[in-house]
N, C-alpha and C positions, 0 to 999 in steps of 0.2 A: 301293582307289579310292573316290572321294567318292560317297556316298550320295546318290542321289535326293530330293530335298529341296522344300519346298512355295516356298520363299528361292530369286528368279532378281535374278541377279545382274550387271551389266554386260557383265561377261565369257561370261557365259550367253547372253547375246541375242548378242553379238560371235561366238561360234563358234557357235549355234545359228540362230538367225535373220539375222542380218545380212547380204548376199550375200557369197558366196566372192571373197573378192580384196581385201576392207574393210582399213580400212589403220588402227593408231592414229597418230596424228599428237602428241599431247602426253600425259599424265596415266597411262602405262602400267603403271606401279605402283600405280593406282585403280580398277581394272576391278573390284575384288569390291565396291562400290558396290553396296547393294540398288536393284533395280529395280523399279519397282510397274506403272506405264503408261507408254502413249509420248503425245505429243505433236506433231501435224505442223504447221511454222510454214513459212508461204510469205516471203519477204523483203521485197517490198513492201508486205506488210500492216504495219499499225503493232502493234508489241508491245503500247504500252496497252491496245490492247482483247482482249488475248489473258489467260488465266489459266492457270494452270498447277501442279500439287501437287507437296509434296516429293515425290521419289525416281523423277519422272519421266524418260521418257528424249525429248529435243528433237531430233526429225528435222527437219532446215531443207532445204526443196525449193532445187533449182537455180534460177538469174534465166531461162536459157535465152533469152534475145534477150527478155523480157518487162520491163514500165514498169522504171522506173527502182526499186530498193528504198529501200524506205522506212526500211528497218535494214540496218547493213551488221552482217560476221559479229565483230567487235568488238562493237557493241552486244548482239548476240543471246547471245555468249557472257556478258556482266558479266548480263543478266538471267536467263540461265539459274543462272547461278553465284548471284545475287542471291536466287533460288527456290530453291532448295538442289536444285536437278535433280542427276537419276545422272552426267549424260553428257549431249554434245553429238555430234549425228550429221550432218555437213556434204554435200552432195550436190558442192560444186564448193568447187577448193584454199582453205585459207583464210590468208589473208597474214598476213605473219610479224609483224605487230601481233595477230591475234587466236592465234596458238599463244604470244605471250606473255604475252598473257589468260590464257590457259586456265594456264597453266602457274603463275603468277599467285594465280588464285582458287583452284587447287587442283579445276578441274573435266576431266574426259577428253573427249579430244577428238579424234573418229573422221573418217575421208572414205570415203565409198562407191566405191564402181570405177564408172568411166563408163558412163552409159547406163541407169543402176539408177534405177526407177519408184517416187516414194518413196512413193505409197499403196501398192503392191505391197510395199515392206519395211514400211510401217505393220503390213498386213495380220499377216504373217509375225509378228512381234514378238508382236503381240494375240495370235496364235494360241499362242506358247510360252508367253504370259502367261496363257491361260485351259486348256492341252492340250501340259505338257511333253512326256507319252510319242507321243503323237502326231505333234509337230514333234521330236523325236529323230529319229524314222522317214523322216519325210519329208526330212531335214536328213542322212541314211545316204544317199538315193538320187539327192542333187545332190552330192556326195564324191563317190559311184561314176560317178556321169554325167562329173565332171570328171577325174577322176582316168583314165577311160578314154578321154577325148576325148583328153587329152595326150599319148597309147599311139598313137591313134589318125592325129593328127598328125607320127606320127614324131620326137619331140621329145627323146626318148630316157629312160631310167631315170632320169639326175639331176635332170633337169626334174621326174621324178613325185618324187621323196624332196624335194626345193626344195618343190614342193605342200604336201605332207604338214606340213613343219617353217611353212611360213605356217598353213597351217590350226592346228595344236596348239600354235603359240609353244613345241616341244622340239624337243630331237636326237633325229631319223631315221636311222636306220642299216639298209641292207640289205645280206646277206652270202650267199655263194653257198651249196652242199652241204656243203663242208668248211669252212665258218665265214671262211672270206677278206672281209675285208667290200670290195665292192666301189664302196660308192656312200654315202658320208654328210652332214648336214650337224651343224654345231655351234654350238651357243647361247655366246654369252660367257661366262654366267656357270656354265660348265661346262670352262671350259680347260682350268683348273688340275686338274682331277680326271679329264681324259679317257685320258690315260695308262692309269689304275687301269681304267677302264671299259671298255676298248676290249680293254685284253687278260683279263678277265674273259668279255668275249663270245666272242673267239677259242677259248675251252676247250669241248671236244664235253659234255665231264661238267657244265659249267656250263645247260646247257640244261637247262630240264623236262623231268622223264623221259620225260613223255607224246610229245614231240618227238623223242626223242635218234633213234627209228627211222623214217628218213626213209620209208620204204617202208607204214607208219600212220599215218601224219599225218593223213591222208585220213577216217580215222576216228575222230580223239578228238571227244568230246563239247562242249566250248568250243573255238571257234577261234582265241579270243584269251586267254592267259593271263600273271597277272599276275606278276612275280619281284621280286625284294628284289634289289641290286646289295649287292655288300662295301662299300658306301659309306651310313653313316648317315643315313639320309632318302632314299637316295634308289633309285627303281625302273624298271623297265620294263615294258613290254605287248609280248609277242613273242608273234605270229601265224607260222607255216609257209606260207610261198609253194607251193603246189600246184600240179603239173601234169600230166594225165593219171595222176591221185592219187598221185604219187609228191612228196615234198617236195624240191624244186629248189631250198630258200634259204629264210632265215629276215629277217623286218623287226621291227624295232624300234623303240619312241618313248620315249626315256627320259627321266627330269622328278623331281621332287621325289615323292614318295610320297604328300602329302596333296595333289599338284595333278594328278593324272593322274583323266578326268571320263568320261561318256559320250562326248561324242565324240571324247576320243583311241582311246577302245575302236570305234567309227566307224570311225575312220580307219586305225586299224590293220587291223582285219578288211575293209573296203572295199579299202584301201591293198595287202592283200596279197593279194587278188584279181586287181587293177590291175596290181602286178608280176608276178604270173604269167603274164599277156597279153603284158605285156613281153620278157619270157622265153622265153615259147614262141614267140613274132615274131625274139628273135634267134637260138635255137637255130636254129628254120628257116632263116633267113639262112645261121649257123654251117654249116650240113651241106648246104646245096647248094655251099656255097664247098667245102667238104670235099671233094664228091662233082667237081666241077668240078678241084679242082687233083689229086686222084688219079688223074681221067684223065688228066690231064695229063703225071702223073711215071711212071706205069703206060708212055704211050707213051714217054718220053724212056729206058726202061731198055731197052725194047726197038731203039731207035734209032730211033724215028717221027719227030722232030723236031730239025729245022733249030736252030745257033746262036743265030740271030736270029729266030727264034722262041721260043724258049727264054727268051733273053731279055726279050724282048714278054711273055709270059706272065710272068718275073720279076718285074716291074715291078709287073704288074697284082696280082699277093699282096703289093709289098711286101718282095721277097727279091731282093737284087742275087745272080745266078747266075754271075757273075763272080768269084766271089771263092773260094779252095779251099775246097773241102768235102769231110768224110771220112763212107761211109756206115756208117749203124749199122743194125745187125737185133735185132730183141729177138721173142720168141715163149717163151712158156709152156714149162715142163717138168713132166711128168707128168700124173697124171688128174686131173679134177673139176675141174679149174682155173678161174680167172674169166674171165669173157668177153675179147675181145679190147679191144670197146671202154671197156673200164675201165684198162687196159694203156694205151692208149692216153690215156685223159684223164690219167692219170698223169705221164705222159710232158710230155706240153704240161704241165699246172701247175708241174711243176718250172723247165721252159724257161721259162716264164714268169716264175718267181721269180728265178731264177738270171740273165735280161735274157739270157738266150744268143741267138742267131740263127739259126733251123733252120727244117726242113720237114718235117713229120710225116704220115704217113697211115699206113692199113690196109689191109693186103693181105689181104683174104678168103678168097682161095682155098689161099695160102701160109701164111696162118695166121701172119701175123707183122707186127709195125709197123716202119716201116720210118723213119729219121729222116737227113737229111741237114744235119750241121751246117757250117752255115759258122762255120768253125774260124782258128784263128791262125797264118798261110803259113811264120811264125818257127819255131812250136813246134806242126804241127800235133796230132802224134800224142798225145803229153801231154796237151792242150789237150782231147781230145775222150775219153782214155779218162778222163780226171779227171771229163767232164759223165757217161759212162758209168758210173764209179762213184758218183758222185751219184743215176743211174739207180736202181742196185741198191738202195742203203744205202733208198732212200724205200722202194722197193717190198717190199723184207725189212721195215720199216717199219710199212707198210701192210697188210700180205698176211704175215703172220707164220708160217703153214705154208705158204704158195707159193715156189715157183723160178723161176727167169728163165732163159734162155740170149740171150748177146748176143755179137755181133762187129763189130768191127770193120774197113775196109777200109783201102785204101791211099789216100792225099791225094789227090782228083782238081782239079788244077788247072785241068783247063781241063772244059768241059760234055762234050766228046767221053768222061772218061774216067769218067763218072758210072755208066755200066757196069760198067766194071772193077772199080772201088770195092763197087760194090753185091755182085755176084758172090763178091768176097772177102768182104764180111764175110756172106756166107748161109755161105762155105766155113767161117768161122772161128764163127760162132755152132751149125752144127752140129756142131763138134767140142766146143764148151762143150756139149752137151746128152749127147754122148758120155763127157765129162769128169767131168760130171755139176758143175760149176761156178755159179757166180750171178756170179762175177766177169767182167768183158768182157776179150773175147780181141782181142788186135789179130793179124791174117790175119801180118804181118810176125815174130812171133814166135813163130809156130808154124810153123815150116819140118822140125823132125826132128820131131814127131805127123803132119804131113802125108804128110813120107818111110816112117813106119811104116803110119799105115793106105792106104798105098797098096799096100803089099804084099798080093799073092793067096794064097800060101802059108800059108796059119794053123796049118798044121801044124809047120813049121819053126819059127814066133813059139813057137808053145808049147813044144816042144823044146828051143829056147833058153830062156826063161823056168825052164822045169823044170832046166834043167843049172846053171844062172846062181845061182837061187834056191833051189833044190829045200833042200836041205840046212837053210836058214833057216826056212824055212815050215812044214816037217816038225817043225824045235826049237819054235817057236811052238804048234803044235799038239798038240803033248805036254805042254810045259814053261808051256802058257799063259801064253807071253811077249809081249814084243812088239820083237824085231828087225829086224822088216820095217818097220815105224810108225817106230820110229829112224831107218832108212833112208834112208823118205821125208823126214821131219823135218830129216836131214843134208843130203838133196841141193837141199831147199827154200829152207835157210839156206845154199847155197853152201860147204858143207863149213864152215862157223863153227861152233866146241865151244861155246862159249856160249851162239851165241842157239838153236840145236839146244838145249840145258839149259832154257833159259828156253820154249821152244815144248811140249817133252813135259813141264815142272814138275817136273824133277829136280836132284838135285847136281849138279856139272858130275863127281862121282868117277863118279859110278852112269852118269856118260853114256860115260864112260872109260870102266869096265867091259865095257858092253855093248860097245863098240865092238871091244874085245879079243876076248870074245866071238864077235861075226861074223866076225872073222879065224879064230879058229879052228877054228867047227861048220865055216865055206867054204870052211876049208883059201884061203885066199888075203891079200893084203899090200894093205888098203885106200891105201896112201901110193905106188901104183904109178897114174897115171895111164889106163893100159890097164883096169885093173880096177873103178875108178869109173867111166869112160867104159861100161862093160861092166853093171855093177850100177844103174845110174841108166837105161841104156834097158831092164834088163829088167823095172825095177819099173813104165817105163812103158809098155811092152808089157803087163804083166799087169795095168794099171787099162783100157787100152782095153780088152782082148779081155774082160775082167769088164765092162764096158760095152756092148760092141756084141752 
């Protein structure tokens, strides 16, 4: 970043001094013009009696309903240009005769934002010309004031990153926890290269270490640090968006490397103040609508609500209830596991990537998230365990020693049968936890697991399982084989000898082998229908009851 320097420069007084909102109007490629003083010229004064030194900067006060001027901004501009001044600072529009002056003489040529008291910017100017560390400071705490007024007014997050890219003339970029950037703006002469930039930011490993752990952010010692982008010249200032010290999201102002100054370091670290107010103004939004629509679906599973209620409440989320929907249950397997609400935010960003259509919430007491997809009435069942498998594949993903159990229900077409649906897939997700599974079960095709653990008798399952199996299990455990893994492998692949070879990584001879093999420790003829029918539910008999 550019050193603090004794050299104020056009562009120094433009983002330091000059009110927030100051526009250039011509010469924007001229701002590093040294600046030495300012100058205030009223318009009805006559310029002759006015003097003026190089590298000054000419604030021209507004007419405001006063005599007639004496110089219009056409003159004021050729004599400023004439004086070799830094810049011209206009209080009211200046017409498109004098921005082709300006552009002309080669001098810059600024307008204040209405209302601005030009002793008041005199003052401000002098002050960075005699006391830069000073007006930095004071120049940090009109960014925060405006930057939070915007928050303030409800104006929303892209309002404040739009601020930020006026205030620093770069691209602002803010991104949520997991790097999704949510809110940017882009300078032109950054197009061509934003590609390269944009997915360098998205990588967690690209961030300063200091950052990577959102849960210390809270703690590093600078709030704002500097990075080198993969792109020759050019960098960023990435600040951590904090919130209840936890890092919610990261802001960015990226720019050429020898132009990034103090106050983009301002802005950033002010800026990412600002979006944290933001942040935590729509989480709370977020989680009472949360907390709002969970009563809502809480009552609808128990049958508390009417059709056209149901509906009315649709509308109000944004979710036409009209249309089929198949339910999904997802809940954790095993111990230690992560919270629910992380399960859950999961779940929404996927839906959110993937543009699906769903209703999400958390069941606290049940320990499980519960998600209602409105699904495709053509193809529903595919349609939803395909988003269900999307489900897993992230969260295997993400959670790389975690499990899931998830199920799915039956299509409910209409809102009466959203119970139903629900019901089955709590029935079909607790059999994937029994299964011991991460894949989603749909309730429809688990009808013989359901027919087995319904049975009371566990002493017959075992009985059977032992008469069925006994003989293979015994070989295995002497012979340190594996004929039962076969087995399963065969009856997974629908009795296919290939892709059986290709699943356990063998020859297809050695697969032969074995196979011959189990016919003979089981004394029985695998090519009898009766007897696969017979060996396929004992193996699955003996994963539940090793399950439950």
């Amino acid at each position: 970043m550019n050193d603090v320097s004794t050299t104020i420069t056009v562009e120094d007084i433009r983002k330091l001094a000059l009110p927030l909102g100051t526009r250039v109007i011509a010469g924007d490629g001229l701002l590093g013009r040294t600046a030495t003083w300012t100058t205030v010229i009223y318009p009805e004064d006559p310029l002759a009696n006015k003097s003026l030194q190089q590298d000054e900067v000419v604030l021209v006060a507004g007419t405001n309903g006063r005599a007639k001027p004496g110089s219009t901004d056409i003159d004021i501009v050729r004599w400023a240009a004439d004086s070799k001044a830094s810049a011209v600072v206009l209080s009211d529009m200046p017409s498109p005769s004098a921005i082709a002056e300006a552009k002309a003489y080669n001098i810059p040529l600024l307008i204040l934002p209405p209302d601005s008291r030009i002793r008041m910017v005199e003052k401000t100017v002098v002050s960075l010309l005699v006391d830069r560390k000073g007006q930095i400071e004071r120049r940090g705490t009109q960014i925060y004031k405006q930057l939070t007024q915007i928050s303030s007014r409800n104006e929303g997050m892209a309002e404040l990153i739009n601020a930020m890219a006026r205030l620093t003339n770069k691209a602002v970029v803010i991104q949520d926890k997991r790097l999704h950037v949510t809110e940017h703006t882009l300078q032109p002469q950054f197009v061509a290269m934003w590609e390269d930039i944009e997915s360098f930011l998205r990588k967690m490993d690209n961030l300063p270490v200091e950052m990577q752990d959102r849960h210390r952010v809270a703690d590093i010692d600078q709030p704002v640090l500097m990075q080198s982008l993969p792109i020759t010249g050019m960098a960023r200032l990435v600040a951590p968006v904090v919130t209840k010290s936890v890092g919610r999201g990261y802001l960015s102002i990226i720019g050429h490397d020898n132009d990034l100054d103090d106050i983009d370091l301002l802005v950033a670290e002010h800026g990412a103040a600002a979006c944290a107010l933001e942040m935590a103004k729509l989480k709370a939004v977020s989680e009472t609508e949360k907390r709002l629509r969970g009563t809502f679906l809480d009552r609808l599973l128990i049958g508390d609500v009417s059709q056209q209620e149901a509906i009315r409440q649709g509308e109000r989320f944004e979710h036409d209830m009209t249309q089929t929907h198949v339910a999904m249950v997802l809940a954790w397997r095993g111990d230690n596991t992560p919270s629910m609400r992380r399960l859950e935010t999961t779940v929404n960003s996927l839906i959110e990537q993937q543009k699906a259509n769903a209703l999400v919430w958390i069941r606290e007491k049940e320990r499980e998230v519960v998600v209602f997809h409105a699904t495709n009435p053509e193809d529903p069942i595919d349609t939803s365990l395909k988003l269900g498998q999307a489900f897993s594949n992230e969260i295997r993903r993400m959670y790389q020693n975690q499990h899931i159990a998830m199920g799915l229900g039956q299509p409910a077409r209409d809102i009466a049968s959203w119970r139903t649906s629900y019901r089955d897939a709590v029935q079909a997700m607790e059999l994937a936890v029994r299964l011991q599974t991460d894949a989603p079960l749909y309730i429809g095709d688990l009808g013989v697991y359901q027919l087995i653990l319904s049975l009371s008798d566990r002493d017959k399952l075992v009985s059977f399982c032992e008469r069925t199996l006994g003989p293979l299990v015994d070989y295995d455990m002497r012979q340190n084989a594996d004929l039962i893994k076969t087995l399963e492998a065969f009856f997974n692949c629908h009795g296919n000898l290939s892709q059986t070879a290709d699943v356990l990584i063998v020859h297809r001879n050695t697969l032969l082998y074995r196979m011959n093999r189990i016919n003979e420790i089981a004394q029985i003829d695998l090519n009898r229908p009766e007897t696969r029918l017979a060996l396929h539910l004992a193996i699955t008999i003996r994963r539940l009851l090793s399950m439950n």
